[in-house]
C-alpha positions, 0 to 999 in steps of 0.5 A: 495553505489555501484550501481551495487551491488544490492541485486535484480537483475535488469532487467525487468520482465514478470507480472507473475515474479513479483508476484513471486518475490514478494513472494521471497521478502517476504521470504528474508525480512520477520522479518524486512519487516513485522516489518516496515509494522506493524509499519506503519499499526497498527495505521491505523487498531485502527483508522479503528475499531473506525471508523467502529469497532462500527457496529460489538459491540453487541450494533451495531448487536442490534440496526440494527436489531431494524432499520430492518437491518439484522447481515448478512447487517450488517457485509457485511457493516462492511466488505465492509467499512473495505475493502475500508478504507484499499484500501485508506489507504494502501499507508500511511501505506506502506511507511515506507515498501517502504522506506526500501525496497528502501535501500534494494536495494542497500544493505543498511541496515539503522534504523528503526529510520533513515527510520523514519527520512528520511520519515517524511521529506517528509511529506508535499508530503506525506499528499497532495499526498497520504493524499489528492489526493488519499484520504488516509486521507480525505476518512476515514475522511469522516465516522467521520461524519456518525451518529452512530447506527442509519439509514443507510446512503447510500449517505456518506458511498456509494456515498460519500466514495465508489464512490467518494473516493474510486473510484477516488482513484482506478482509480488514482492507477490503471494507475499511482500507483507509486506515494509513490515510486515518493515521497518517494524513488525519493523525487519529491516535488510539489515545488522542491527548487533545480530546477534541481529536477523535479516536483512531476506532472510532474516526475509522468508524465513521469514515468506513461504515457508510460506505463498506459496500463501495470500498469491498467493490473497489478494492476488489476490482483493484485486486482482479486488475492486479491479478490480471496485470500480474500474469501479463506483466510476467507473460510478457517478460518471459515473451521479450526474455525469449524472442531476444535470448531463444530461453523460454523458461522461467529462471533466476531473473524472474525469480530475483528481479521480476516477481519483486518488481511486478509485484511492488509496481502494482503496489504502487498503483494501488497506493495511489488508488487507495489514496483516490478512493479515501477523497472521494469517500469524505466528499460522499460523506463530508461534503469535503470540497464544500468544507475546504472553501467554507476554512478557505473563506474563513482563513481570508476572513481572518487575513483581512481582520488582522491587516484591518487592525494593523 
């Protein structure tokens, strides 16, 4: 691996750069990016349409209308329990996206199997970190336990999934958002058996605490352009679906289709994003781009002893 051979270059960058380079990634990595993404989402997107799909069945819009709720409560109740089931979920289902972006880097090109393998070798960081700490598999969990077509439960659903999961879980990203990146990319565990590693708390600490205040920023302004790209994505379907079939309302393919892919569209993006802004914080911090040519320069060094001795 040369590290001074990358195929980003490295140096920091303005907020606004990261958002276009984040777009120029895509364009790069399209094909394969996108499959890895899907690989790790689709999953995701089934267990969300069990958990909640149920809402939108006509058995669903029906029973709701029975207990005084409304189509339009309803499906803003669908919407809104889609939206933050992704938000919780979205760091387990970029992993493998990370993962490879990580390799991309630096020119590699592994596997889909290979990036499997390495990934699931860190599964214990990845389910107590990201499964559990940042709810990405207790929150969605906790609609297991919502009685179905029946009244509803605004303690569970708003409290207990809203409030408590969600929001510990954006608080937790909005000033440290790296933590797939820490565990996957640099291989923090809790409990390191190579001592010279350091811990998961602790590498986070270092990484984040200088630079809280920009990381809050940029992922608050990441979340407003998603909300934004939301309600126009969604505006602009049901302006196509209206001028090409005269039906303006909102129906069963926005409901199983379109609310899941705008939603884990923009993921992607963010994924991406969040990648971008973990480099450009260790080269704020780090000096990276001055680490990367001191291994590179050292590895030749290296090189040219052994060729010497042969």
């Amino acid at each position: 691996m040369n590290f001074d051979d990358t195929e980003l270059v490295i140096r920091q960058r303005s907020m606004s750069d990261l958002f276009d380079m984040t777009l120029r990634v895509w364009e790069k990595y399209n094909w394969r990016l996108g499959f890895l993404y899907l690989l790790g989402c689709i999953p995701f997107a089934i267990i969300n349409m069990v958990l909640v799909g149920w809402m939108v069945t006509a058995d669903g819009l029906i029973t709701s209308e029975l207990l005084d709720l409304s189509t339009f409560q309803t499906r803003t109740r669908y919407f809104f329990d889609y939206g933050m089931l992704v938000f919780l979920e979205l760091p387990l289902a970029g992993i493998l996206a990370t993962a490879f972006l990580g390799e991309a880097t630096f020119k590699q090109n592994p596997s889909t199997w290979q990036l499997i393998k390495s990934v699931t070798k860190r599964w214990g960081g990845i389910v107590v970190v990201l499964g559990t700490l940042r709810f990405g598999i207790f929150g969605p969990l906790l609609l297991l336990f919502m009685q179905r077509y029946g009244r509803y439960e605004p303690f569970l659903e708003l409290f207990l999934l809203g409030i408590v999961a969600t929001g510990l879980s954006l608080l937790t990203r909005t000033f440290r958002p790296f933590a797939p990146e820490i565990v996957v990319l640099e291989r923090c565990d809790l409990r390191p058996r190579d001592k010279a590693q350091p811990k998961y708390g602790k590498r986070s600490g270092w990484l984040h605490s200088p630079v809280s205040t920009e990381c809050f920023a940029r992922m608050v302004a990441l979340m407003l352009i998603n909300a934004g790209a939301i309600c126009s994505l969604l505006l602009a379907y049901l302006f196509v679906q209206g001028v090409l079939t005269s039906s303006w309302q909102w129906n069963w393919v926005v409901d199983w289709i379109v609310v899941p892919a705008v939603f884990w569209l923009l993921g992607a993006y963010a994924t991406v994003f969040r990648f971008l802004c973990y480099l450009d914080s260790r080269i704020a911090l780090e000096g990276w781009e001055v680490e990367l040519l001191m291994r590179a320069e050292a590895n030749r060094l290296q090189e040219n002893q052994v060729k010497g001795l042969a």
